[in-house]
C-alpha positions in Angstrom: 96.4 97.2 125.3 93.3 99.2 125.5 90.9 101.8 127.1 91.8 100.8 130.8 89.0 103.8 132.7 85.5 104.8 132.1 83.8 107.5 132.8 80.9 110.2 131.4 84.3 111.6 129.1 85.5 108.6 127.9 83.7 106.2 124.9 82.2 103.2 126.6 82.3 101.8 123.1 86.0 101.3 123.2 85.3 98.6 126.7 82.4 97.1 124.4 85.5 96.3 121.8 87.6 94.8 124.5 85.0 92.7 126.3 84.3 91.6 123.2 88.2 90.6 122.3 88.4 89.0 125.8 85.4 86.5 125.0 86.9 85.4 121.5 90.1 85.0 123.2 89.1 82.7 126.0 87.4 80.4 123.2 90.3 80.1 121.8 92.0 79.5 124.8 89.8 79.0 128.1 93.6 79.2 130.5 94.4 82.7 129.3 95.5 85.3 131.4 94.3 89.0 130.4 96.2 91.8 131.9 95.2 95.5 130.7 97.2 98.2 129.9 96.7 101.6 128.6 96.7 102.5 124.6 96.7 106.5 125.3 100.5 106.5 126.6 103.7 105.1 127.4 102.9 104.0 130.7 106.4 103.0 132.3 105.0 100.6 135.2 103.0 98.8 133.0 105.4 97.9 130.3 108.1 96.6 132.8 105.0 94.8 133.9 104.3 93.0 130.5 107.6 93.0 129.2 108.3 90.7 132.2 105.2 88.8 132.4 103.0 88.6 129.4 103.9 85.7 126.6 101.9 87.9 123.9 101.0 91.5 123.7 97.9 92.7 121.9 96.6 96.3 120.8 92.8 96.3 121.0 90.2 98.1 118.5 89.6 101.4 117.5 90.5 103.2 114.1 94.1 102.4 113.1 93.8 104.6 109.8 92.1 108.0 109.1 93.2 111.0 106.7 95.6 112.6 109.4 99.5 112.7 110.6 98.1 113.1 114.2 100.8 111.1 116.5 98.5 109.4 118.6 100.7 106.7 120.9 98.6 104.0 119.8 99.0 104.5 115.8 103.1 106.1 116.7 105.2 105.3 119.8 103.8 102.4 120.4 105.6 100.4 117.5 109.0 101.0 119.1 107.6 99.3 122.0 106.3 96.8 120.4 110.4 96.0 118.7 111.3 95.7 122.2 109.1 93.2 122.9 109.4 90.9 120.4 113.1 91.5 121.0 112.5 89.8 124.4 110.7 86.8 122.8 107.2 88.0 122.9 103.9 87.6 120.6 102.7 90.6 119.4 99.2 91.7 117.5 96.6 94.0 116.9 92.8 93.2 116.6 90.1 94.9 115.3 92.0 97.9 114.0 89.7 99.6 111.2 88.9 102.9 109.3 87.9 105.9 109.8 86.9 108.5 107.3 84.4 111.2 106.2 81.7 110.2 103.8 81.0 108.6 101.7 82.2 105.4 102.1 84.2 104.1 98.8 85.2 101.1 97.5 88.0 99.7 100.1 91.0 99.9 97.5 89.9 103.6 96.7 89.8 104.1 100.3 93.1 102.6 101.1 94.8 104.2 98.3 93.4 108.2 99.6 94.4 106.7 103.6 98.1 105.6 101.9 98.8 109.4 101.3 99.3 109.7 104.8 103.1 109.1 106.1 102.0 108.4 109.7 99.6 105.8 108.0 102.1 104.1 105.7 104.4 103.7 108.9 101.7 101.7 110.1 100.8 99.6 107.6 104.3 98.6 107.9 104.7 98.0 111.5 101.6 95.5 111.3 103.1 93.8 108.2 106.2 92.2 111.4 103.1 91.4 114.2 102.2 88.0 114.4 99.1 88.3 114.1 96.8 91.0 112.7 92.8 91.0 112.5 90.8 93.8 110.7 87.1 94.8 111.0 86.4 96.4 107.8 87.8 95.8 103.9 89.3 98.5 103.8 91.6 98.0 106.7 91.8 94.4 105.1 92.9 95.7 101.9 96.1 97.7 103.5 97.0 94.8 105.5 97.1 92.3 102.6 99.8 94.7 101.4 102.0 94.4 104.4 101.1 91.3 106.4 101.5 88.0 105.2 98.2 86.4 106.6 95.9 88.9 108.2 92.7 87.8 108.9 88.8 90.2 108.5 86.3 89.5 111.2 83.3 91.5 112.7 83.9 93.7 114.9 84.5 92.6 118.1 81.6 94.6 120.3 79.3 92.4 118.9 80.6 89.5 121.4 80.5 92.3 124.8 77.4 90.7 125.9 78.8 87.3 125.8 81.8 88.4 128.0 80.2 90.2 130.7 76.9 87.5 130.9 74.0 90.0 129.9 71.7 88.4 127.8 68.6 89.3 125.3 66.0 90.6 127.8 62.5 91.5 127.7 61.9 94.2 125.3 60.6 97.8 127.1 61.8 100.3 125.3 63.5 102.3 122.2 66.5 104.3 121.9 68.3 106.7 119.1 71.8 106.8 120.0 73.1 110.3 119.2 76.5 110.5 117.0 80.1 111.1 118.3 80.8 112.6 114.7 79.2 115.3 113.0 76.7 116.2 116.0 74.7 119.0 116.3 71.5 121.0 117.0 69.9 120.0 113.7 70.6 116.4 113.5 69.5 115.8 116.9 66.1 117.2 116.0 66.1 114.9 112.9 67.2 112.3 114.8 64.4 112.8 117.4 61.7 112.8 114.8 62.6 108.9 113.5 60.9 107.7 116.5 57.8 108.1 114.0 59.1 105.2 111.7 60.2 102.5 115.1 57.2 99.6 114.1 55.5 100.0 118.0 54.2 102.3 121.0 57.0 101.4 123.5 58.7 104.7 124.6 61.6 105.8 122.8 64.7 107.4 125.0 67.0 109.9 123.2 70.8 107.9 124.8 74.6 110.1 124.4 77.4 107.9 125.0 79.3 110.6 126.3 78.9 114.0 128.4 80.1 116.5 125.8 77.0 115.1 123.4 74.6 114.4 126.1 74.4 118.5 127.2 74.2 119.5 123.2 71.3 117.1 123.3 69.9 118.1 126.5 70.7 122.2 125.4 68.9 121.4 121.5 65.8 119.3 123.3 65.3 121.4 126.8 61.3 120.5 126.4 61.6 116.9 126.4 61.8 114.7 129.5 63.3 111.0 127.7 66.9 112.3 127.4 69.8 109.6 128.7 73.4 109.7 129.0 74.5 106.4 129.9 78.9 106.0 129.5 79.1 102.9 132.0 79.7 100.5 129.9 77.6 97.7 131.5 75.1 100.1 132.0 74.8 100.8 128.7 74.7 97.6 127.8 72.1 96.3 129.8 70.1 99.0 128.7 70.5 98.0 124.9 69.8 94.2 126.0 66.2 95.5 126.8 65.7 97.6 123.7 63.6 96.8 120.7 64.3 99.2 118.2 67.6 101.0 118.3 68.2 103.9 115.7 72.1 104.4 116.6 74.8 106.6 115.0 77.6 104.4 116.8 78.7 101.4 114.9 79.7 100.7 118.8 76.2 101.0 119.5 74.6 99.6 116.5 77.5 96.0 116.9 76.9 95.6 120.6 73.2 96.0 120.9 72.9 93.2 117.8 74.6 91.0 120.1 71.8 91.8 122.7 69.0 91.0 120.2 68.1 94.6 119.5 66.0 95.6 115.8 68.9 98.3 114.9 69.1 100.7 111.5 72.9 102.0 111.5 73.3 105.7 110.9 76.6 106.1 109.1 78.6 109.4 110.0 81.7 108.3 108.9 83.1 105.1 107.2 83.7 103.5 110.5 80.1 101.7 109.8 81.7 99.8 107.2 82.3 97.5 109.5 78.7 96.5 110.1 78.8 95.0 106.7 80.6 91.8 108.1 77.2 91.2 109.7 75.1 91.5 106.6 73.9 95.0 108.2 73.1 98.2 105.8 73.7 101.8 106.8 72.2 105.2 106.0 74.6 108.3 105.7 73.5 110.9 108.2 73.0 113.0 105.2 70.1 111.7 104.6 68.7 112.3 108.0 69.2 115.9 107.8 67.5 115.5 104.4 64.5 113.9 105.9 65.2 111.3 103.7 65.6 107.9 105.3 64.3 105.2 103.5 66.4 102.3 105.5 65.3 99.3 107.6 65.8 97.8 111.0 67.8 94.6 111.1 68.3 92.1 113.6 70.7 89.2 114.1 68.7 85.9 115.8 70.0 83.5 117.1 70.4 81.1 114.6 72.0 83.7 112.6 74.9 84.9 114.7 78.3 84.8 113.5 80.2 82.0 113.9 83.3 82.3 116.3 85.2 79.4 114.7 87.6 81.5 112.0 88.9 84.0 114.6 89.7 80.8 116.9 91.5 78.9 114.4 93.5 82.2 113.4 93.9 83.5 117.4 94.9 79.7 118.3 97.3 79.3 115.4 99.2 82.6 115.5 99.3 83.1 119.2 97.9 80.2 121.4 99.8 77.1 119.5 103.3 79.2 119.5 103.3 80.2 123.2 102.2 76.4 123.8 105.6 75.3 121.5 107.7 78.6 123.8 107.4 81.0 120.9 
């Protein structure tokens, strides 16, 4: 279950978590069928569709905890559905679920202790702690499923394995890119953001890149004089653009995860404690305080090749929990 449209509204980072999930899943099992369905909504065709069909159901990425009661069908409705599913003998899970919270970023018992105060959080926390299988991309998602779930597993985020899925490759490097924020965007951190191009280590140009269409017209409204402005939301677009980038400055971990994967330099901009997650790959982040400070005092980081995560825990977990019992008929 995931993001199942694109479009210059819609996050392509969401697809970048999916395609991602898709290529882990195929390693651990190269025969598996992948229907989509929708996270946003009770979608009537499509659950008479899986509950008929599909052996395991999965709910795919995005933050499964902030400091809200919002009723979101993904984080809400959706566990119900989920009890009639494994009432009808099928797998259920949910990968790469995580945090999201407003700096800083604390220690993850502190922050799953302040996330806990929630009721809409604490109902599920104990909906994962019945799915068979449950994989977190940050600690402090970790810590509340340790709580409620007898063998979750932490992994890095998914997006860092979109490339792999959809067969684009480290490419010749052209250009550089600062990926404007989601959260916490406006006027004055764009033009912050804009001036970092001073500290990328070459002469390549540098684009200014929204994800979305709602950022790309503040950026466009705050920078009218400047001619390198981008809003690329197709997914595979975007991602064949990050495959050719050297340096990315990027307030999106789900442009910072997925452009490591595509052999980008990146320094991760934190606006919220979703960049936790790039800890898992060894990768540091900079509040965007400090931009608006003018203090930045980070590095860019890459992943190479001989330093890629290895695959092989979330394929003995994915096989074990899902692949192994469908094989033995649940």
């Amino acid at each position: 279950m995931t993001v199942t449209e694109s479009g210059p509204d819609l996050n392509p980072g969401c697809h970048f978590i999916t395609h991602g999930i898709r290529h882990l899943i195929h390693r651990a099992d190269p025969e598996a069928l992948i229907l989509e369905a929708t996270l946003f909504k009770h979608d009537q065709d499509q659950w008479a569709a899986m509950l008929e069909e599909a052996d395991a159901i999965l709910l795919c990425g995005n933050p499964r905890f902030d400091r809200s009661d919002d009723q979101q069908y993904w984080v809400s409705q959706i566990w119900e559905d989920f009890k009639t599913a494994r009432a009808r003998g099928i797998l259920t899970g949910d990968l790469f679920g995580g945090t999201a919270s407003p700096l800083p970023i604390d220690k993850p018992s502190d922050e799953a202790k302040k996330l806990m105060v929630y009721q809409r959080n604490r109902i599920t926390a104990q909906e994962q702690g019945a799915l068979d299988c449950l994989v977190c991309r940050d600690k402090a998602a970790m810590h509340i499923a340790q709580q409620n779930h007898p063998a979750p597993l932490l992994f890095p985020c998914s997006a860092f394995w979109a490339g792999d899925c959809l067969k684009i490759n480290p490419g010749e490097k052209k250009w550089n890119a600062i990926t404007i924020p989601s959260q916490n965007c406006t006027p004055k951190l764009i033009r912050e953001l804009q001036k970092l191009a001073a500290i990328i280590p070459n002469s390549l140009p540098t684009f200014m890149v929204a994800h979305e269409v709602r950022e790309f017209l503040l950026m466009r409204e705050t920078l009218s004089d400047q001619h390198n402005l981008l809003l690329l939301s197709d997914p595979v677009t975007l991602l064949r653009f990050y495959a050719h980038t050297s340096h990315l400055i990027s307030c999106r971990l789900h442009g910072s995860t997925p452009a490591l994967g595509v052999g980008a330099s990146v320094l991760n901009i934190a606006t919220d404690t979703r960049s936790s997650a790039a800890d898992l790959f060894g990768i540091g982040s900079i509040p965007y305080t400090a931009v608006m400070d003018g203090k930045v005092n980070g590095f860019f980081q890459k992943i190479d090749s001989e330093g890629r995560p290895s695959e092989k825990a979330f394929v003995d977990y994915f096989q074990k929990t899902i692949v192994n019992k469908i094989k033995k008929g649940g």
